[in-house]
KOLDRENZA-407270 format. One line per 8 residues: number of its first residue (from 1); for each residue x, y, z of N, C-alpha, C. Coordinates in steps of 0.02 Angstrom, whole numbers, always signed. Layout:
// residues N
NUM> X:Y:Z:X:Y:Z:X:Y:Z  ...
END
This chain:
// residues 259
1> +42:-60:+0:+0:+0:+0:+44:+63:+0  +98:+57:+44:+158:+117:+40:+172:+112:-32  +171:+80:-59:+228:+86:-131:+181:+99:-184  +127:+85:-176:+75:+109:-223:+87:+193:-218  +41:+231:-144:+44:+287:-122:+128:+328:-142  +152:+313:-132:+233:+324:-153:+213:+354:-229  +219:+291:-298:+228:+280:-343:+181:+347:-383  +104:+332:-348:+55:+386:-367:+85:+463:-370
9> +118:+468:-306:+151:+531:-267:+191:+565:-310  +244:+507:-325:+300:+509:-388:+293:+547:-451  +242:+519:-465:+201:+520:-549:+177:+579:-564  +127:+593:-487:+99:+659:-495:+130:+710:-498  +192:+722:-463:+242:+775:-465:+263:+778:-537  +298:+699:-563:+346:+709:-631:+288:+748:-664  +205:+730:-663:+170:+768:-716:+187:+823:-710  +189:+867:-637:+172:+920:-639:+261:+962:-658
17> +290:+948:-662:+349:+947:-668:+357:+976:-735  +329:+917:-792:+338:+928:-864:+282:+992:-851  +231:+997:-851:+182:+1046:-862:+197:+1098:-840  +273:+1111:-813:+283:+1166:-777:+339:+1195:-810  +376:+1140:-863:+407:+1188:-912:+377:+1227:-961  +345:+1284:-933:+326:+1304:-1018:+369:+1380:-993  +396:+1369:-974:+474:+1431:-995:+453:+1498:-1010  +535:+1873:-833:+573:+1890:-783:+630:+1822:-741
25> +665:+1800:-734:+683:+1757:-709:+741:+1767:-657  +751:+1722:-608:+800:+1698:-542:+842:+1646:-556  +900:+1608:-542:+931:+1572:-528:+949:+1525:-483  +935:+1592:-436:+941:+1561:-348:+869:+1530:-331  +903:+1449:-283:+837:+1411:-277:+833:+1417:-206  +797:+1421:-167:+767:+1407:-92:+754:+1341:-63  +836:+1343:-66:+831:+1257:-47:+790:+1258:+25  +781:+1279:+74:+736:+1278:+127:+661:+1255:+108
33> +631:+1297:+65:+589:+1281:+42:+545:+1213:+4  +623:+1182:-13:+593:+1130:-57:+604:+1056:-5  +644:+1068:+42:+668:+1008:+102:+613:+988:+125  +594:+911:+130:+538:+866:+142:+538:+840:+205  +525:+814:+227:+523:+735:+297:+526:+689:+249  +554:+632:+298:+581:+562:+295:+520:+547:+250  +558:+505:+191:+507:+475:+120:+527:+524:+73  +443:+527:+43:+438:+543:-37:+412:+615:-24
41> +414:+680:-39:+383:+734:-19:+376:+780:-104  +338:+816:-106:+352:+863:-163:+300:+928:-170  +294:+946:-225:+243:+1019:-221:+247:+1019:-275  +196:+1057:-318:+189:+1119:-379:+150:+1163:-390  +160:+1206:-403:+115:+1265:-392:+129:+1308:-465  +75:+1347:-482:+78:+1401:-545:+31:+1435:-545  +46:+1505:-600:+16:+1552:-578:+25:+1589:-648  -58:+1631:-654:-47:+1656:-723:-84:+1736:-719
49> -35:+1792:-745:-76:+1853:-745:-59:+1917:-793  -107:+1932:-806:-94:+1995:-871:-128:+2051:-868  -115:+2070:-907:-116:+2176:-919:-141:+2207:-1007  -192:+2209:-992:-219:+2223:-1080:-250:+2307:-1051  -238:+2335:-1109:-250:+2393:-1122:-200:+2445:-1180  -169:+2451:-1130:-118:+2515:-1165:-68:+2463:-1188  -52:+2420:-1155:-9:+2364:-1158:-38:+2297:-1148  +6:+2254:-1197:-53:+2181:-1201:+12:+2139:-1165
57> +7:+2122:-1102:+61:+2072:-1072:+28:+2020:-1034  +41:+1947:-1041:+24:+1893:-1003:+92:+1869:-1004  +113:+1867:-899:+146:+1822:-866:+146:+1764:-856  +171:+1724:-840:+155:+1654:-809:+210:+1607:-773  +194:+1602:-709:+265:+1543:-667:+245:+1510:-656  +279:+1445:-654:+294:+1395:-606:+352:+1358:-554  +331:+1324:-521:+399:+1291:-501:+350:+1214:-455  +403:+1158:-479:+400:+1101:-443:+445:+1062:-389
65> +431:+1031:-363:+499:+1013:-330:+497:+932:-303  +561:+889:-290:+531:+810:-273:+572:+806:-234  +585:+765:-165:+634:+766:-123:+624:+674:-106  +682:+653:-107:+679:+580:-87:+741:+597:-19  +690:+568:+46:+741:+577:+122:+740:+512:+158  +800:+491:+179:+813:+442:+210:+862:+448:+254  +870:+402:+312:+942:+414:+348:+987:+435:+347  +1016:+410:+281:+1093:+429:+250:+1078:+490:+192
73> +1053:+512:+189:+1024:+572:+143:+988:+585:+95  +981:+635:+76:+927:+660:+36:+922:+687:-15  +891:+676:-90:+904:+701:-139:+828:+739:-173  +845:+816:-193:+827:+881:-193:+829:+874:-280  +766:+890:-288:+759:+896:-385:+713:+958:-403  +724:+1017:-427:+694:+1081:-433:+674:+1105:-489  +619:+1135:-501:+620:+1135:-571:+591:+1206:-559  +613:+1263:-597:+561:+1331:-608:+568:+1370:-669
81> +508:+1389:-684:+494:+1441:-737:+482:+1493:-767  +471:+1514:-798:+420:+1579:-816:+429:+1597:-874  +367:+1622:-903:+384:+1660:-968:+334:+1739:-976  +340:+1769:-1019:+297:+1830:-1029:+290:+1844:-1085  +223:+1867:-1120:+225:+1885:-1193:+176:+1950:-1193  +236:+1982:-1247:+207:+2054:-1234:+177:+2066:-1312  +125:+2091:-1318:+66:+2111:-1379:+80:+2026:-1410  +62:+1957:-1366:+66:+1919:-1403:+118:+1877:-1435
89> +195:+1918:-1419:+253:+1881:-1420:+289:+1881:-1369  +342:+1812:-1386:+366:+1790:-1306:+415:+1835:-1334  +425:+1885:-1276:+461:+1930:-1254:+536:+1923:-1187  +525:+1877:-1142:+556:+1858:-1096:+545:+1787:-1061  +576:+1744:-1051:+576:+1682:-1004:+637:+1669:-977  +634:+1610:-925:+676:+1562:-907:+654:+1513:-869  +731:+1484:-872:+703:+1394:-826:+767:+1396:-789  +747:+1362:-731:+802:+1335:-669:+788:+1257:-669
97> +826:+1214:-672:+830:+1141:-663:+911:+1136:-598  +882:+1122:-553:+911:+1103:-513:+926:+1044:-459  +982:+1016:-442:+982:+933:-432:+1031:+923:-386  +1019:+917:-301:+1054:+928:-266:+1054:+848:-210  +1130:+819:-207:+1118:+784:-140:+1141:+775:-67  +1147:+771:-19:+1158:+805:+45:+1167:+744:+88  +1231:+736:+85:+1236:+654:+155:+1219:+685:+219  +1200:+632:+264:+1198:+655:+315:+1223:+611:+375
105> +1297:+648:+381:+1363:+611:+410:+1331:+609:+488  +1313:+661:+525:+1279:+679:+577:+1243:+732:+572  +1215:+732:+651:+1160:+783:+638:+1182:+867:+613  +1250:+881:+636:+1261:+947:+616:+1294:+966:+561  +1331:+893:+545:+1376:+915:+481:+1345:+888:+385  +1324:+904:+345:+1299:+883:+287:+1342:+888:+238  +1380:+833:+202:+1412:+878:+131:+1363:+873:+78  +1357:+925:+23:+1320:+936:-9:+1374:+932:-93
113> +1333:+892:-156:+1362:+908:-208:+1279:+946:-247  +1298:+971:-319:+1224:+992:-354:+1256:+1006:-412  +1209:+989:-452:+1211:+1019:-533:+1166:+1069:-534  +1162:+1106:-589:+1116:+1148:-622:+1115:+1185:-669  +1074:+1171:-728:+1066:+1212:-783:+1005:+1265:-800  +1029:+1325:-796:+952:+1380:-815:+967:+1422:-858  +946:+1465:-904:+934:+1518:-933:+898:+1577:-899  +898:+1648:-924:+854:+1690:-906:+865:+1725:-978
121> +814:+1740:-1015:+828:+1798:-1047:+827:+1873:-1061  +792:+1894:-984:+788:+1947:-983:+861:+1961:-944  +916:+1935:-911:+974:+1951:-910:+1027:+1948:-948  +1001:+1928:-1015:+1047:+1919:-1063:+1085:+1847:-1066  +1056:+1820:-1035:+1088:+1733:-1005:+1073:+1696:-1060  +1082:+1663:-1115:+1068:+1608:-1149:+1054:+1554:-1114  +1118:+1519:-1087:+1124:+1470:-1037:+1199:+1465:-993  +1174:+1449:-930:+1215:+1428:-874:+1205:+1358:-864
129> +1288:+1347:-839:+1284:+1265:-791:+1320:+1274:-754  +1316:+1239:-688:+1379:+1233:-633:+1375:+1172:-593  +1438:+1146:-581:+1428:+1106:-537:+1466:+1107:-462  +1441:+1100:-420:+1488:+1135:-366:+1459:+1063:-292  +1514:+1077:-244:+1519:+1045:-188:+1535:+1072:-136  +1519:+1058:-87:+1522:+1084:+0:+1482:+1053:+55  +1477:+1100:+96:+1452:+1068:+160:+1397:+1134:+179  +1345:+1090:+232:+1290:+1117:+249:+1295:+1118:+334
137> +1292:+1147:+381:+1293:+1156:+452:+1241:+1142:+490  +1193:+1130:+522:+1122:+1154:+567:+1147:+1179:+610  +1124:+1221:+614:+1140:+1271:+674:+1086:+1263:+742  +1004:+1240:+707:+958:+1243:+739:+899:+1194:+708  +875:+1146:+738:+847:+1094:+686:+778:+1050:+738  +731:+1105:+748:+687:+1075:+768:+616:+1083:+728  +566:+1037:+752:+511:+1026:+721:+495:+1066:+671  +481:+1137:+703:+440:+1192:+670:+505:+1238:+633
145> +550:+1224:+659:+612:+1293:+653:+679:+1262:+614  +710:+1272:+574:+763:+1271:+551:+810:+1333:+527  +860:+1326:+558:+912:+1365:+534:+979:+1319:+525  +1021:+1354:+478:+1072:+1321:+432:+1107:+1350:+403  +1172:+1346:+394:+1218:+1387:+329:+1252:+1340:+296  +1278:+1377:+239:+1300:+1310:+210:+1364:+1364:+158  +1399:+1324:+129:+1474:+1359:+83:+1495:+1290:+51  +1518:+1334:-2:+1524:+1272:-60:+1587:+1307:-131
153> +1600:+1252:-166:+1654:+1281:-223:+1625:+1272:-257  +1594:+1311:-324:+1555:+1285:-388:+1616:+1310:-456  +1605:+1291:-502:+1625:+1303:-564:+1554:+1309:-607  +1560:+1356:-643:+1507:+1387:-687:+1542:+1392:-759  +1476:+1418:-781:+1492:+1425:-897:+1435:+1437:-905  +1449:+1495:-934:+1391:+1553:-964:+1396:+1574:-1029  +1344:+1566:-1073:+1334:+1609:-1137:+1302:+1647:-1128  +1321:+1702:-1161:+1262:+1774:-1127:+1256:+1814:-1234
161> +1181:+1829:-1209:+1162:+1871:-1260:+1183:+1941:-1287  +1229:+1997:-1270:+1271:+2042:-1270:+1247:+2075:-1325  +1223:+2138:-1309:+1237:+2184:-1339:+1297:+2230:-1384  +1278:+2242:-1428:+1332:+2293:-1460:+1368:+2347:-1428  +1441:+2344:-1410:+1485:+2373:-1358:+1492:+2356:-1299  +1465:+2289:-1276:+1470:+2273:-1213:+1534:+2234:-1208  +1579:+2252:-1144:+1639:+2237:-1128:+1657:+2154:-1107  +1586:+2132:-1082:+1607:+2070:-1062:+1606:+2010:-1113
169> +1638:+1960:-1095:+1638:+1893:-1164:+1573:+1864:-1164  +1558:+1854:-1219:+1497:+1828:-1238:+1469:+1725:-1193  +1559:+1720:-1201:+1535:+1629:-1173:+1611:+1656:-1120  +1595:+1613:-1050:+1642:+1644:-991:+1641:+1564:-965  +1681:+1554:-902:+1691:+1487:-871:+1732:+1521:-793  +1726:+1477:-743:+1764:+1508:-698:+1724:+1467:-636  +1774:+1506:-576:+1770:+1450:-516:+1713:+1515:-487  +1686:+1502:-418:+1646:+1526:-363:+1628:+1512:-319
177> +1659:+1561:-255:+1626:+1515:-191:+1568:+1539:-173  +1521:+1496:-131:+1452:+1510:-131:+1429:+1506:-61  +1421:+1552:-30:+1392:+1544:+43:+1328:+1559:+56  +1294:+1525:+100:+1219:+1524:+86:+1187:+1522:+172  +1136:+1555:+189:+1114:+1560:+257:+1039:+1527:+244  +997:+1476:+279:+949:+1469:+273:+919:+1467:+330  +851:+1486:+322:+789:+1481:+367:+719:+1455:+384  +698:+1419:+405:+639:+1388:+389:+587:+1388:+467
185> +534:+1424:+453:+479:+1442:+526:+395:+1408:+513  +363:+1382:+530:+317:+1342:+524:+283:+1349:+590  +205:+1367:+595:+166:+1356:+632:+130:+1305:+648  +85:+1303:+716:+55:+1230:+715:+3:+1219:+655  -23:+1282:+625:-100:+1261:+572:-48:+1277:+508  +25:+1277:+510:+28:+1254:+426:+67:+1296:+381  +73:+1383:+417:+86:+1436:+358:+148:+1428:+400  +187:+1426:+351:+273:+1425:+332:+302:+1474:+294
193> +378:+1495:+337:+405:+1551:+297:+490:+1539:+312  +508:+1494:+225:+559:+1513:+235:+622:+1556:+177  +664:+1539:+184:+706:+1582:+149:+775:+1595:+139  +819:+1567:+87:+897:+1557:+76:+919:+1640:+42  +958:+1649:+66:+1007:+1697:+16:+1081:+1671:+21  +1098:+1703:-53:+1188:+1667:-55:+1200:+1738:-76  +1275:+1722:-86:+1341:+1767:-86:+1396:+1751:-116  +1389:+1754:-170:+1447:+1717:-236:+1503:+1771:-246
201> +1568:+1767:-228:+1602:+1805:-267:+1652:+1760:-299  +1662:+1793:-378:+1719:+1768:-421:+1793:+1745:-383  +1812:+1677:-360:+1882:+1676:-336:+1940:+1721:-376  +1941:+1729:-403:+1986:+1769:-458:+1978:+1834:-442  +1921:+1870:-441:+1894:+1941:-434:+1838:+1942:-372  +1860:+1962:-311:+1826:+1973:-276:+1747:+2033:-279  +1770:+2068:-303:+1735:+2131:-339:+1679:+2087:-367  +1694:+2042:-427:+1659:+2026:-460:+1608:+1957:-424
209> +1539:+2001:-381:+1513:+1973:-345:+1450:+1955:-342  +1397:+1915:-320:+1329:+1917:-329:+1298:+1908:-260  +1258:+1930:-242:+1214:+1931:-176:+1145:+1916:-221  +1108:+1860:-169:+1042:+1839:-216:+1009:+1807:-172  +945:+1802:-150:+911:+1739:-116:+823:+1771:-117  +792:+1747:-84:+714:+1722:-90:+700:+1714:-34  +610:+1754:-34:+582:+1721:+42:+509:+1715:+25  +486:+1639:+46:+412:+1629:+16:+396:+1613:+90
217> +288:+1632:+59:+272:+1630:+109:+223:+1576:+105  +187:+1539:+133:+126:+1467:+115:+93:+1439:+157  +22:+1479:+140:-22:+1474:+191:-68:+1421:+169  -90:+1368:+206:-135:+1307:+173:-211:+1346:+152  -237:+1317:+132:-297:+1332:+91:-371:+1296:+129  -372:+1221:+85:-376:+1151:+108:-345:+1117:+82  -363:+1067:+112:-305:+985:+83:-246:+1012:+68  -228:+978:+25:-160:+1005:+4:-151:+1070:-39
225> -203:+1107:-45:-210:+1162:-99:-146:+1227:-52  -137:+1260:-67:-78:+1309:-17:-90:+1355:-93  -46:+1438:-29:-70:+1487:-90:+13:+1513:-65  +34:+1524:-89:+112:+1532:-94:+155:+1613:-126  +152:+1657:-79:+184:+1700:-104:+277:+1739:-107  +320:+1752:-171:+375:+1712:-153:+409:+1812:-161  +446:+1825:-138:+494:+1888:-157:+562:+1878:-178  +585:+1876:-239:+648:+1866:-255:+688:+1937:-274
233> +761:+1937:-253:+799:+1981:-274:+864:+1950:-305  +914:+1997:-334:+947:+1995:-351:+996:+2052:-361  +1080:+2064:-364:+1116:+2100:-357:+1169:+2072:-385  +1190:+2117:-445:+1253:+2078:-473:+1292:+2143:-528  +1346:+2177:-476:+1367:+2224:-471:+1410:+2229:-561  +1421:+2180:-581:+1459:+2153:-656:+1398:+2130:-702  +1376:+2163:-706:+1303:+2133:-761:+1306:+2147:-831  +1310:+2116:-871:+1290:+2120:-940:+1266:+2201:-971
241> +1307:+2245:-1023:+1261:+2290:-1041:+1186:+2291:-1061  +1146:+2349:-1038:+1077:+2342:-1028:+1044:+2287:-990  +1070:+2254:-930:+1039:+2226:-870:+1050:+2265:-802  +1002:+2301:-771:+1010:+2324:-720:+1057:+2282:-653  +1087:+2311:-623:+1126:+2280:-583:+1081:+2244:-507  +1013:+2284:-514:+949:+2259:-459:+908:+2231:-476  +889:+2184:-468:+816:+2152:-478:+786:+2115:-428  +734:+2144:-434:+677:+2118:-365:+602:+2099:-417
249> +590:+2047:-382:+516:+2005:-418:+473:+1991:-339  +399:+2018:-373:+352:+1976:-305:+310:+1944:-343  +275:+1890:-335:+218:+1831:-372:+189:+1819:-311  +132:+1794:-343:+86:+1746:-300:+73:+1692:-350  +82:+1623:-307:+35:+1575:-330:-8:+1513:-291  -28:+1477:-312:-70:+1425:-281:-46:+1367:-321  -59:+1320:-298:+1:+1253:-298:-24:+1202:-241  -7:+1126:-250:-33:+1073:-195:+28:+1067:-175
257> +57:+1027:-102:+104:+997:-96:+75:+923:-46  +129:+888:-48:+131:+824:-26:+147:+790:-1  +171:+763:+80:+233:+733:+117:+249:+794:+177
END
């Protein structure tokens, strides 16, 4: 009967998963957010909204997530989206695919490896990949409450869309260390708020730095229905000509989760 319930669990996510690529965008994932209990756990949620008049624009996000947790650790699979079309053409998207696993040597110490490939095109990003390794801390690890930091070495590779006169190389490669603070707060009836930010600077070029993270909020509905509202920023002092060096996003969506 577990492995049935499991399998169903499974399925329903991978659907919602594919249905959630349909491609303003982020990079940075909230790993707090997507961390399950012991088993099979997952979520998806999406959200669609537009602006006709003077201007004809329809938004649309998603994001899914699947977590398999066991004794010896846990493996983290992320998927997010978005696209926008303005008078009718796609104007801007991206995707985050992210794939993280986390031993768990004891209770305070975690090493962590992850892949990940995303685009954005409103930063001029074609595509990114990195793969990077480190360790994760608990600082604080009870029922309702989690706190955590975590630092890691990644290597990255970027093609970027570049404008005419822009100084930086079009395809780049390079190391980065990545330090990351997380938080996670949960009440007894359900609404949860948590929230990662990192801190990437270029080993090579300290200067050349990124500050980035997310804080959602998810209040249950019924059943599994939850309405999920997320604030993302971003800061990346070396940006691409014609990408602002700030970016801040707020959404709402509604989404089930599971586990």
């Amino acid at each position: 009967m577990y492995r049935s319930d499991m399998y169903r669990s499974f399925a329903g996510v991978v659907v919602a998963l594919l249905l959630l690529q349909s491609s303003p965008g982020y990079s940075q994932v909230n790993i707090e957010a997507y961390r399950g209990k012991s088993g099979v756990a997952g979520a998806a949620r999406f959200s669609v909204s537009s602006d006709y008049g003077n201007v004809d624009v329809v938004r649309s996000d998603g994001a899914g997530n699947l977590t398999l947790d066991n004794k010896t650790g846990a493996t983290l699979l992320v998927v997010r989206g978005a696209a926008g079309f303005l008078g009718g053409r796609r104007n801007a998207n991206s995707e985050v695919l992210h794939l993280r696993y986390t031993w768990k040597l004891s209770p305070l110490i975690h090493p962590e490896v992850f892949v990940q490939g995303d685009y954005a095109r409103s930063r001029k990003l074609d595509a990114r990949s990195l793969l990077g390794l480190g360790g994760r801390w608990n600082l604080l690890d009870q029922e309702r409450m989690l706190l955590a930091i975590g630092s890691s070495v990644m290597w990255e590779r970027e093609r970027l869309d570049l404008l005419p006169g822009d100084r930086h190389d079009n395809c780049t490669s390079g190391v980065r260390l990545s330090s990351y603070i997380n938080l996670y707060a949960a009440t007894t009836r359900g609404v949860s708020l948590s929230t990662t930010a990192y801190y990437q600077p270029a080993v090579t070029d300290f200067a050349d730095a990124r500050l980035l993270g997310t804080v959602e909020l998810s209040t249950p509905i019924i059943g599994p229905l939850r309405q999920t509202t997320v604030i993302d920023f971003r800061i990346d002092r070396q940006a691409p000509k014609g990408v602002k060096d700030t970016d801040v996003k707020l959404s709402a969506s509604f989404g089930v989760k599971f586990g």
